[in-house]
C-alpha positions as CSV (number, residue, x, y, z in Angstrom):
1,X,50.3,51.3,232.7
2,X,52.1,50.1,235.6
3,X,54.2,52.6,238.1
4,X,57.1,51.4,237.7
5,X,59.3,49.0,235.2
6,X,62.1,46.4,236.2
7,X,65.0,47.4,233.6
8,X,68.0,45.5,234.2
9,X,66.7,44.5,237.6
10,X,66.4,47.9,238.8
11,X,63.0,49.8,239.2
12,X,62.6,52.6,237.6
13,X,59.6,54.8,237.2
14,X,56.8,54.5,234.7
15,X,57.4,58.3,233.6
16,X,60.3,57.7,232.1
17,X,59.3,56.0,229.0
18,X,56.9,58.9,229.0
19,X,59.8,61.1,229.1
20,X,61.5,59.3,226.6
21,X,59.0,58.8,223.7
22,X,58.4,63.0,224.5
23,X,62.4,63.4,223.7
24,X,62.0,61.8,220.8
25,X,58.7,63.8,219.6
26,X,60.2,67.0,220.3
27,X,63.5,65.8,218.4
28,X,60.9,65.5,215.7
29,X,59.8,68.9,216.1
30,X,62.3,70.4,216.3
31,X,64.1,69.1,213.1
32,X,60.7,70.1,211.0
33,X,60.5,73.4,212.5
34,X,64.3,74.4,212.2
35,X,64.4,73.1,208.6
36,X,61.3,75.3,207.5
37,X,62.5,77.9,209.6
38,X,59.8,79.1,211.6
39,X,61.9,79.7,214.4
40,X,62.2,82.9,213.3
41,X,58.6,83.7,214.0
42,X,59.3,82.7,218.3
43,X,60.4,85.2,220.4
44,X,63.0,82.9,222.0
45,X,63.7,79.4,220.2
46,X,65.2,77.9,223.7
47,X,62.1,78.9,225.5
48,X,59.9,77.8,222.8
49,X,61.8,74.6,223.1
50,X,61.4,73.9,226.8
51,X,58.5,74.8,227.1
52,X,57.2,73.0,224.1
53,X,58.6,69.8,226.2
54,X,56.7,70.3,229.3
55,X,53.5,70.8,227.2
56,X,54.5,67.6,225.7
57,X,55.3,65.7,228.7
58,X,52.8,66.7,231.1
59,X,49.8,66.2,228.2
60,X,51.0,62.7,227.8
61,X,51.6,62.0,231.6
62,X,48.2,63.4,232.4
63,X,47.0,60.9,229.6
64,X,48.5,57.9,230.6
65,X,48.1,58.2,234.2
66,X,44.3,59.4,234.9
C-alpha cells in the first residue's frame, strides 16, 4: 500500500483511507449494537465507542503497514 495518495492533486496520507473504511465499520457497529441493545451491558457507551475505534484502527494500520 503506498504512503501516501494524490487526491485532487494534494498528498494526503495512506492512513486515511484506513481511517475511513474504520469509520464506516464502527458506524456498522454501532447501529447493530444500539438496535439489539447491548449497550446496556458497557459501563460507558462513549468509552466503549472510542475505544472500540482505536482497536479498530490501529489493528488494521498494523495490518496494512507491516
Amino acid at each position: 500500500m503506498p504512503r501516501e495518495i494524490a487526491l485532487a492533486d494534494a498528498l494526503v496520507p495512506g492512513l486515511l483511507l484506513v481511517y475511513v473504511g474504520c469509520l464506516l465499520v464502527l458506524w456498522g457497529i454501532d447501529t447493530i449494537v444500539g438496535r439489539y441493545g447491548l449497550y446496556r451491558y458497557v459501563w460507558h457507551p462513549s468509552l466503549f465507542r472510542v475505544a472500540l475505534f482505536f482497536c479498530l484502527f490501529g489493528a488494521a494500520g498494523l495490518l496494512l503497514y507491516p
